[in-house]
C-alpha positions, 0 to 999 in steps of 0.5 A, spaced: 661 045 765 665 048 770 672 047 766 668 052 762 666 056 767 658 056 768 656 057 774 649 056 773 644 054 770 638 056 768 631 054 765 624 057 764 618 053 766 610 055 765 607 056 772 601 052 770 606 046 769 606 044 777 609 037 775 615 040 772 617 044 777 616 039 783 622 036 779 626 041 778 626 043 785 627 036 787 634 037 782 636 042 786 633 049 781 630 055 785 624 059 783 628 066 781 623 070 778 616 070 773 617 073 767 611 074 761 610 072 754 617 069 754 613 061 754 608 064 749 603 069 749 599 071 755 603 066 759 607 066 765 613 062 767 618 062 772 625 063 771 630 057 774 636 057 776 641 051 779 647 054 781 654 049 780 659 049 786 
């Protein structure tokens, strides 16, 4: 990835779906925004990101 230069990566998760972001925390993703309607109507979710070095 980073030979491609992507410096990031980024991953939307439901609020509601703790286990999932326990997970990707412990891999290394912060919580960047929520954002709505974007995992289905009505729903919020956080928008993650995983920066590369």
């Amino acid at each position: 990835m980073k030979l491609n230069g992507i410096s990031s990566i980024l991953l939307y998760v439901n609020t509601k779906n703790l286990p999932a972001i326990r997970l990707y925390e412990k891999m290394g993703f912060k919580r960047n925004v929520e954002i709505k309607d974007i995992c289905g109507t009505k729903e919020i979710c956080y928008e993650m990101e995983l920066k590369i070095l």
